[in-house]
C-alpha positions in Angstrom: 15.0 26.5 21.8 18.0 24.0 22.2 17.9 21.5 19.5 21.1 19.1 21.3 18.9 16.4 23.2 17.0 16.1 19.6 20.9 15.8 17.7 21.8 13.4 20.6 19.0 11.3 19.9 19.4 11.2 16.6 23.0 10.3 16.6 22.4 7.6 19.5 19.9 6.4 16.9 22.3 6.1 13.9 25.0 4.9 16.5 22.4 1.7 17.4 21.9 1.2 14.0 25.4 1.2 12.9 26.6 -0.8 15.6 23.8 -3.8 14.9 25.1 -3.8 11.2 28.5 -4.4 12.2 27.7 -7.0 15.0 25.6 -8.8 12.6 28.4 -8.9 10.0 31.0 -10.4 11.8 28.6 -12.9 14.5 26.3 -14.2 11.4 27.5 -17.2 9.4 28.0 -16.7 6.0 27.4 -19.7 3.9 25.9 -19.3 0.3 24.6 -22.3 -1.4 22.2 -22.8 -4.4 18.9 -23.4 -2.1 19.2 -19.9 -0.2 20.1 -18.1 -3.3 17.1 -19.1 -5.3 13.6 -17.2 -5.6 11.7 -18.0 -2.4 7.8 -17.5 -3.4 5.5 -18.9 -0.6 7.2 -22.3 -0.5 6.5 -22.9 -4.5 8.7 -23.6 -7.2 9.5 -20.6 -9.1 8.0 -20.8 -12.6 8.9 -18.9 -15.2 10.2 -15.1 -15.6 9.9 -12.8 -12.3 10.0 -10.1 -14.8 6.3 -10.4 -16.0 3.4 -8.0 -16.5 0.8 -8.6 -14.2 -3.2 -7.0 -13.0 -2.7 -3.7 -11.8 -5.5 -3.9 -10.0 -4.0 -5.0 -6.9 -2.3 -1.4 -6.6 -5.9 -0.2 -7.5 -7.6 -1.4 -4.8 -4.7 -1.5 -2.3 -4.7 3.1 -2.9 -8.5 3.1 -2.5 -7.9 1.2 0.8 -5.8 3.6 1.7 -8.0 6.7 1.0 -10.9 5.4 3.3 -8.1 4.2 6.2 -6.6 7.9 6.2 -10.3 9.0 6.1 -11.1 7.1 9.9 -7.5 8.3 11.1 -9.0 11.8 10.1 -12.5 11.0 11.9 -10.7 9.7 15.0 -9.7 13.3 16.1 -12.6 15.5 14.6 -14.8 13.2 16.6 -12.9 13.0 20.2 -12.7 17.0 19.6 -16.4 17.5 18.6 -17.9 19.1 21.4 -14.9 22.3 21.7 -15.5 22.4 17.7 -19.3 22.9 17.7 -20.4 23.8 14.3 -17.2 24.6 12.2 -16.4 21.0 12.4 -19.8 19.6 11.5 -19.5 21.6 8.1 -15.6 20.6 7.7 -15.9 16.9 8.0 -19.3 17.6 6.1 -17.3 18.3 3.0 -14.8 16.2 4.1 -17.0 12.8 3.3 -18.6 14.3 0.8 -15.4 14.3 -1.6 -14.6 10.7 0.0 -18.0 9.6 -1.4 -17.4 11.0 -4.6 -14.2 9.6 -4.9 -15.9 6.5 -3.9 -18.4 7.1 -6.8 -16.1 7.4 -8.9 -14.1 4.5 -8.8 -17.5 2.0 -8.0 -19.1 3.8 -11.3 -15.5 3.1 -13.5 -15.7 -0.5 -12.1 -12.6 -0.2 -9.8 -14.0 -2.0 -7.2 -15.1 -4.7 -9.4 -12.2 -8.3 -8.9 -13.1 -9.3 -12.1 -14.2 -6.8 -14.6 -16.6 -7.1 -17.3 -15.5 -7.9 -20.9 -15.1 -4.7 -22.8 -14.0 -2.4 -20.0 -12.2 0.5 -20.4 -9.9 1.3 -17.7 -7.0 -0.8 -18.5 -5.8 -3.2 -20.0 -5.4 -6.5 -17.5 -2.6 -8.1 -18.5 -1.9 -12.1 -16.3 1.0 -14.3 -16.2 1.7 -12.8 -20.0 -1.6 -13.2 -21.2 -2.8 -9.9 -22.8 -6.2 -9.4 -23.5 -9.2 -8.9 -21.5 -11.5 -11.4 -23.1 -8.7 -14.5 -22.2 -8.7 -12.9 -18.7 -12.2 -12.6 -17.8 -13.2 -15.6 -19.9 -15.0 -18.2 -17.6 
């Protein structure tokens, strides 16, 4: 097997890459000033340190998410292929969802799922815009 029309591509590929950097470096104008060198965050004043602690729950939720969207690109295939699969696959994808919903379990039981999490929870510390305890956090 001849690997030259894949090293061809390839090197066209870094050769359009390399090229558009260049281009772009002597075409664009380069004009620094104190408005396009500050923070941009949404159209808002910056406020404060960028280097603060905040709710790792946003990470949380965003891997769970994850999980259960690899799970339906998973359950596309098995499910287009079912009928040359016959049994085998009923019993794979089986135990397939049944470790995705104890996962899921799992993380509704430890309160993962949960925006705001009761007082007294034990899976982390929330920690927002430097404030660090739980009770100032979920306080109403």
């Amino acid at each position: 097997m001849s690997f030259t029309p894949i090293l061809i591509f390839f090197g066209a590929g870094v050769f359009v890459v390399v090229v558009s950097l260049l281009a772009n470096r002597l075409v664009a104008p380069h004009k620094p000033n104190a408005v396009k060198e500050s923070t941009y965050e949404c159209g808002e004043e910056p406020v404060g340190s960028p280097w603060i602690r905040f709710n790792t729950r946003f990470y949380v939720i965003a891997l769970i998410f994850l999980v259960f969207d690899v799970e339906v690109l998973f359950t596309f295939p098995w499910a287009m292929n079912l009928k040359d699969l016959r049994m085998f696959a009923w019993v794979d994808m089986a135990i397939f969802f049944i470790i995705l919903a104890v996962g899921l379990a799992y993380v509704w039981g430890k309160g993962d799922l949960e925006w705001v999490r009761p007082k007294g929870s034990s899976s982390g510390q929330a920690v927002t815009k430097g404030v660090t305890n739980n009770a100032d956090v979920n306080a109403d």
